[in-house]
N, C-alpha and C positions, 0 to 999 in steps of 0.2 A: 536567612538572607532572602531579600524579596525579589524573583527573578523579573524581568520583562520580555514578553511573546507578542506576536500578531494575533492569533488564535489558538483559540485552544479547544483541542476536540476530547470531548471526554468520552470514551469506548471505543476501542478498536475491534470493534466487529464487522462485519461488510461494510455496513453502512457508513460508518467512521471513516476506515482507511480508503474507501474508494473516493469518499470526500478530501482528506486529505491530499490523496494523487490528483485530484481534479485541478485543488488549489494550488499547488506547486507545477503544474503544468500550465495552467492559466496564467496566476500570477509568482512565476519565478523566484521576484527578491522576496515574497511575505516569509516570513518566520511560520510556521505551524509545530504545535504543539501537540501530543496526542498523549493521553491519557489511559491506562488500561489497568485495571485493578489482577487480571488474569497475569501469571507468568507467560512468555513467550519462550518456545513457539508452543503454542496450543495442543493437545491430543488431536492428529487429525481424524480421529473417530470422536466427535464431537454432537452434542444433543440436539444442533438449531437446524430449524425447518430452514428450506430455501434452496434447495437444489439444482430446480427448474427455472432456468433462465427463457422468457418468452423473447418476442423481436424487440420489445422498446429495452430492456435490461439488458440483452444480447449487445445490440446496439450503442451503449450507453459505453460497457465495457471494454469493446472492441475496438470503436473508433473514438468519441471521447477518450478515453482512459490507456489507445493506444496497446491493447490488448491481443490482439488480433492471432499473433503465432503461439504466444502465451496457451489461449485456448485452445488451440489444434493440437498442441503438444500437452499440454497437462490435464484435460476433462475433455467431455466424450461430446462432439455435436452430435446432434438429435433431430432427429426425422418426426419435428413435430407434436403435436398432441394427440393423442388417439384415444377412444373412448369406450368402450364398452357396453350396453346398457344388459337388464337384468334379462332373463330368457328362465322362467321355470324355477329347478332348485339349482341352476347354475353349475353342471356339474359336467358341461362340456362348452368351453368357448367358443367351438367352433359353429355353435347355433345359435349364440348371442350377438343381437343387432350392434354392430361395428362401424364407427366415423373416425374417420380418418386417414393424411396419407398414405395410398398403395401404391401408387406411381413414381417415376420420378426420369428424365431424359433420359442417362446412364447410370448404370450402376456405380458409387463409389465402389473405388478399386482397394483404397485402402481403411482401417477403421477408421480414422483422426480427422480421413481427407471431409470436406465439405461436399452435404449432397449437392452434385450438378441438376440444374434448374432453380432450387431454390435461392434466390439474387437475399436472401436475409438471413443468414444463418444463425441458430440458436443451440444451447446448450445446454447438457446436465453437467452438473462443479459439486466436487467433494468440496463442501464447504470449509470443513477442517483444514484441506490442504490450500483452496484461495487465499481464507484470513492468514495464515502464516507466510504464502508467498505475496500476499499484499503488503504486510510488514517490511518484508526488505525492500518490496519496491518505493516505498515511501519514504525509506530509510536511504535508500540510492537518488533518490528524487530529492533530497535534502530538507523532510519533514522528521521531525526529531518525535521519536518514540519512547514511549518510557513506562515499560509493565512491570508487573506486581505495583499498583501506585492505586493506592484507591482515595478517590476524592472526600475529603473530610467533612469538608466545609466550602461551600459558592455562595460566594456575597455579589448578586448585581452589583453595577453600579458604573463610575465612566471613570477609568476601566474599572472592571470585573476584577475581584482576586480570587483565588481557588488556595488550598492547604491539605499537603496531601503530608504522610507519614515522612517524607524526603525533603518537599520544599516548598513553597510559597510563590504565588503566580500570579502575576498581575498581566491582563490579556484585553486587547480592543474587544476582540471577538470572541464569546462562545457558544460551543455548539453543544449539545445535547445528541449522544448517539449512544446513551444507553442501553435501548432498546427497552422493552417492558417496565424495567425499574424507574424510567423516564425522571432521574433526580430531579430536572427542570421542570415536567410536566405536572411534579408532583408537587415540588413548591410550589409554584404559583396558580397550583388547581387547576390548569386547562383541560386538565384530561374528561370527555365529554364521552360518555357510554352511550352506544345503540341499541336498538333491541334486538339484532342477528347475535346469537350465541351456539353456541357449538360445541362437543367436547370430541376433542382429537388423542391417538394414541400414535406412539410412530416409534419405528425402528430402524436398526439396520442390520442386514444379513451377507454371512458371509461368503457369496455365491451369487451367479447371476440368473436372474430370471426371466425365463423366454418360455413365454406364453402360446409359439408351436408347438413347444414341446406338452402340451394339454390335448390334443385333439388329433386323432389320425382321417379329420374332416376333409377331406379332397377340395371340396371349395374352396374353404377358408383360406387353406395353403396356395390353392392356386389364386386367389386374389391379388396375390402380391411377392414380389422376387423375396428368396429364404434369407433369413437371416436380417428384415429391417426391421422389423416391429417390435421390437425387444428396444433397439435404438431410439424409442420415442417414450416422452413423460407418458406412460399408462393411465391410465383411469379404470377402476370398476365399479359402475355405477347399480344403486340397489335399492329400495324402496328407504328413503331418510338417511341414505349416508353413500359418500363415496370413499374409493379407495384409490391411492397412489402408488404405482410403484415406476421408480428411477434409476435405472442402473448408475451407477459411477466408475470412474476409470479405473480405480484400484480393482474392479471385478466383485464389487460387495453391489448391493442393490438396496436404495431406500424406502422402508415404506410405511404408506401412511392410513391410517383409516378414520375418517371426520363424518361426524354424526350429527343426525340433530336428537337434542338432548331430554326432549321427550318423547321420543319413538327408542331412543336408545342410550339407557342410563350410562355415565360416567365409571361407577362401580362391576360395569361386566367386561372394559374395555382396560381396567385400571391397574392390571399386570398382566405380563406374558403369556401366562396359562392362561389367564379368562379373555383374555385377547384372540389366543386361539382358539377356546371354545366358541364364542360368538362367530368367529369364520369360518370354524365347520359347517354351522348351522346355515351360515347365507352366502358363502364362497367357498367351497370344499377343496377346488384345485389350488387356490393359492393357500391354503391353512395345510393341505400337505406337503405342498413344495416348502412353507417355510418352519414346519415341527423339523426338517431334513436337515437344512443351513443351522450353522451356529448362530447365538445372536451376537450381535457386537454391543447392542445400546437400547433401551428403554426408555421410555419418558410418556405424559402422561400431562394433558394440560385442560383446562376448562375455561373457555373464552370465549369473553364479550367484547365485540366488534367498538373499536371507539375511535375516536379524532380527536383532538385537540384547537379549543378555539381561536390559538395564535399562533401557529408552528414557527412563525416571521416575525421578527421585531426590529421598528428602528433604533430600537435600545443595543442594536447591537448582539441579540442570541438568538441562535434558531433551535429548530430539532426537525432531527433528521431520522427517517426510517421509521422501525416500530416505538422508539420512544412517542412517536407524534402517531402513531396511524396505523391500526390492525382493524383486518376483516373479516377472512378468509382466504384458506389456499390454493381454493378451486381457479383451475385459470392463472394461476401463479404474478399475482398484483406485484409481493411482496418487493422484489428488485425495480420494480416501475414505479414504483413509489418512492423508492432510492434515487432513482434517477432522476426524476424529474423533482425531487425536495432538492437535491445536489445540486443542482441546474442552477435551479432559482437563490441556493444559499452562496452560490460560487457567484454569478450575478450580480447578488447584493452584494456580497464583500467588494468586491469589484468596482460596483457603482458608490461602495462610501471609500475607498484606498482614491480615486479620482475626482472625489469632493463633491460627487452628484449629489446631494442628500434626495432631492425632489426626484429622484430614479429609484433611489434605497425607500421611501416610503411607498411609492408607488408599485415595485414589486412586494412586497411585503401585503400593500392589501392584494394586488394580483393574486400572489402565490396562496394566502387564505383560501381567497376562493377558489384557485384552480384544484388544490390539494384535497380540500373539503367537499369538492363537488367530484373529483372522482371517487373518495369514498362513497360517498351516496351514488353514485351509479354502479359501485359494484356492490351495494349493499339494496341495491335495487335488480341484481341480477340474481342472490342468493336467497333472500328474505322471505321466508315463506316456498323456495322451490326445492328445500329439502323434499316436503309430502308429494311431490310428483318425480324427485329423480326414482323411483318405480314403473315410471311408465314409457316405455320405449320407444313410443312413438312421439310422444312430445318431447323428450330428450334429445332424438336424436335432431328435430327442429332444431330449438332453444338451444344445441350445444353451436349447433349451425349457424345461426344468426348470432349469438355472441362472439363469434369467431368473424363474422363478418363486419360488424361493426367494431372492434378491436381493429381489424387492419384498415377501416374505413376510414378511421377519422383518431385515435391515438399513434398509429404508427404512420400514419403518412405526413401527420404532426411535427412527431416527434424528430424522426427520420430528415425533416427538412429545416430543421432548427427552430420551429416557431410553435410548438408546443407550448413553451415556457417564454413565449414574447407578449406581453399585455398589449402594446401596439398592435400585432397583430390579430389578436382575439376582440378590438374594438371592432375589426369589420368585418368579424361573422357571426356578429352576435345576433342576428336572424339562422344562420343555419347551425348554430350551437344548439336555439329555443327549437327548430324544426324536428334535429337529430334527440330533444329531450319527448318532445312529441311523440314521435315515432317511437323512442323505446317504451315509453307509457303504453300506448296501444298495443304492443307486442307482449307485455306481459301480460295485458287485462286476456289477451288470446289464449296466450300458452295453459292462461289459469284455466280458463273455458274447456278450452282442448281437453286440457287433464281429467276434470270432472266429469269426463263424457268418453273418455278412451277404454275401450273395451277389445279389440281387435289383436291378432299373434302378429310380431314382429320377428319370428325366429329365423337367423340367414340372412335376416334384409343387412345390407350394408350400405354403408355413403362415402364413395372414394373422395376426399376433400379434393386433387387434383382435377374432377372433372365436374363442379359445382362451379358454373364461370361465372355466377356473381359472385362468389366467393374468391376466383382466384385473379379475378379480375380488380376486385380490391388490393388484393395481395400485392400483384403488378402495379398497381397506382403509385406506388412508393418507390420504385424503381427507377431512379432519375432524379435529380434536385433541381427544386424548382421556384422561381423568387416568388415573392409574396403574391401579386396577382395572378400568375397560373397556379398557385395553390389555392388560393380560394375559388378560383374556376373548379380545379381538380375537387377537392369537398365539395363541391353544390355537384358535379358529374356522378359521385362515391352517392351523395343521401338520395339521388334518384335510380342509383341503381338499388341499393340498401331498400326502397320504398315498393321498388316492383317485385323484389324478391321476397320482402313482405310479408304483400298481395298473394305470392305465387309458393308460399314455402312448405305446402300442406304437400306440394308434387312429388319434393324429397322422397315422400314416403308411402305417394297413391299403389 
């Protein structure tokens, strides 16, 4: 029997169900359909990357999605990103050059509470336990769920029908959220490969890791009140590769190590044992702390950065998340790229459920290009800057300035609702080409820099709190603001983004 739906979302992974909750809170009466070949509820020890929620995914979750207590009670907010860079044979952290927050007004009093000062607060999420409590909220939100169901057979067309081992589905809309497998991506060939590649190994442990406890360094501890730095996505950064580690709330800690793949084969990274052998050799205190912990989970992947050249269609399907759009982890895109596909595909549905057609085409090529062009500027932040994450002195720049123009111009975007407005993106299309400018010339530097760094960084550190082009960005977002004091706000953000620039070598005189 042939059923009838509004949409139909095929994968309940993040990027699925958060879509789904968007659309039954947007648009109430639609019907949604979700699709999941996985039994529910999922292992919440589960293999997918994605941890680290930065401000636009934080955001997306919270207010969008209506999230807000949700996260204070179930995953751990986070004090930020904090970085590391290399120092020697790395076998004391507390001599390795360090960005990021040490400050903060008052101390949170409790774990859950949000740090005071920070007006944006951001997250680590046991991924395992979101996707399963995003299911019943979808499922209370009146999106009909339906796992172990795996898709047969999707025939385009006006409607769409799908055939799954249970039943037969005829849908206006579908979406594609299978992530990697990208069923959609893959029939109609869009999937469109880069040249940033990478091979990543990741895990999880069963135990938390706090990286005071490495060093009985008097400075390092007194930089900053005991007990926050462990509360923020880590980073270890090392000549061609970084490292991740994420506490989560259950008290386990995720972590990740991503390489580039010719300084650092796939096969020395490509199980547990030779996993640790590599991080004795170039990180000794974390390769002890985690031979100690049990493992919970392994995995092992080899990836090429790619996009897809229609994520949008007036036909009626989108694709959402990594079915459309993989990079890199650095900087944590992954959930910003959910959000702002979610945006635009909620949008569309939206602009054809109220017979706009001439809305639904026009976001569709919008969102092309907005989607395709943040891939290339974060594939213009990684590309080639594996062979210098070795050098601490241009790290600790380049980690600075990408944090500064993230809060400059995506989050003050995002934040005030016109990220994902075409209308509004026709009139800054001078200070979009200005801000593309500028990051041109910021990489041709940092390349420069590199090739010529020879100097010890050990000890140096860079409090992010007291970098006021930096926090000064930060603050720009703080307040909602209609269209014309926002594009004032941008051209104020790319003149300070342009002196700090000019001025960014001071970081680290």
């Amino acid at each position: 029997m042939m059923r009838q739906t509004d949409v139909v979302i095929v994968g309940a992974g993040l990027a699925g169900m958060t879509l789904a909750l968007q659309l039954r809170r947007t648009l109430p009466t639609l019907n949604v359909t979700v699709l999941d070949r996985r039994k529910h509820p999922a292992p919440e020890t589960t293999f997918k990357i994605g941890e680290s929620m930065v401000e636009v995914s934080s955001w997306y979750l919270r207010e969008e999605l209506g999230l807000r207590n949700y996260l204070l009670e179930s995953h751990l907010p986070k004090f930020g990103l904090r970085f590391f860079m290399t120092d020697g044979d790395n076998r004391d952290i507390g001599r390795r050059p360090e960005f990021g927050l040490l400050n903060i007004p008052d101390r949170p009093k409790l774990p859950h509470e949000a740090f005071p000062g920070l007006h944006l607060p951001t997250y680590n999420v046991d991924r395992g336990r979101l996707e399963n409590d995003l299911v019943e909220r979808c499922r209370e939100a009146g999106a009909e769920v339906l796992d172990g169901c795996k898709v047969e057979t999707l025939n385009l067309g006006n409607p769409h029908e799908l055939e799954t081992p249970r039943s037969k589905l005829r849908a206006r809309w579908v979406i594609d959220a299978t992530g990697r497998a990208g069923i959609l991506a893959h029939q109609l060939k869009l999937r469109q490969y880069e040249g940033h590649q990478i091979n990543a190994a990741w895990f999880r442990l069963g135990g938390r890791i706090n990286t005071d406890q490495w060093t009985k360094n008097e400075t390092y501890h007194n930089r900053t009140f005991p007990d926050l730095r462990w509360r923020s996505t880590n980073h270890l950064m090392g000549p061609g590769y970084w490292i991740w580690l994420i506490p989560l709330q259950n008290g386990s800690t995720s972590v990740g190590i991503v390489a580039d793949p010719n300084r650092h084969p796939l096969d020395r990274i490509n199980r547990f044992e030779r996993a640790l052998t590599w991080l004795r050799e170039r990180e000794p205190q974390l390769a002890e702390v985690a031979a100690s912990l049990e493992r919970l989970d392994f995995r092992v992947l080899k990836v090429q950065a790619y996009l897809c050249r229609r994520p949008l269609s007036v036909d009626r399907w989108a694709l959402c998340g990594e079915s459309g759009f993989f990079v890199d982890a650095l900087y944590s895109p992954g959930g910003d790229f959910i959000a702002v596909g979610n945006t635009l595909t909620t949008q569309m549905i939206a602009a054809d459920y109220a017979g706009d057609r001439l809305r639904v085409a026009t976001l569709a090529k919008f969102g092309e290009q907005l989607l395709n062009g943040m891939l290339q500027h974060y594939i213009g932040l990684y590309h080639g800057s594996y062979q210098f994450m070795g050098k601490p002195g241009v790290m600790l720049q380049k980690v600075a300035w990408d944090i500064a123009v993230y809060f400059a111009y995506n989050v003050l975007l995002f934040c005030n609702g016109r990220l994902c407005d075409p209308e509004f993106h026709r009139t800054i299309r001078q200070e979009n080409a200005r801000l593309e400018s500028l990051q041109q010339l910021m990489r041709y530097r940092f390349k420069a820099r590199a090739a010529v760094e020879n100097g010890s960084y050990t000890g140096r550190f860079i409090d992010q709190t007291y970098v006021e082009p930096i926090m000064s960005l930060y603050r720009s977002s703080n307040g909602r603001l209609d269209a014309d004091a926002l594009k004032a706000r941008l051209g104020e953000n790319l003149k300070i983004l342009e002196r700090f620039g000019n001025n960014i070598e001071e970081l680290v005189a």
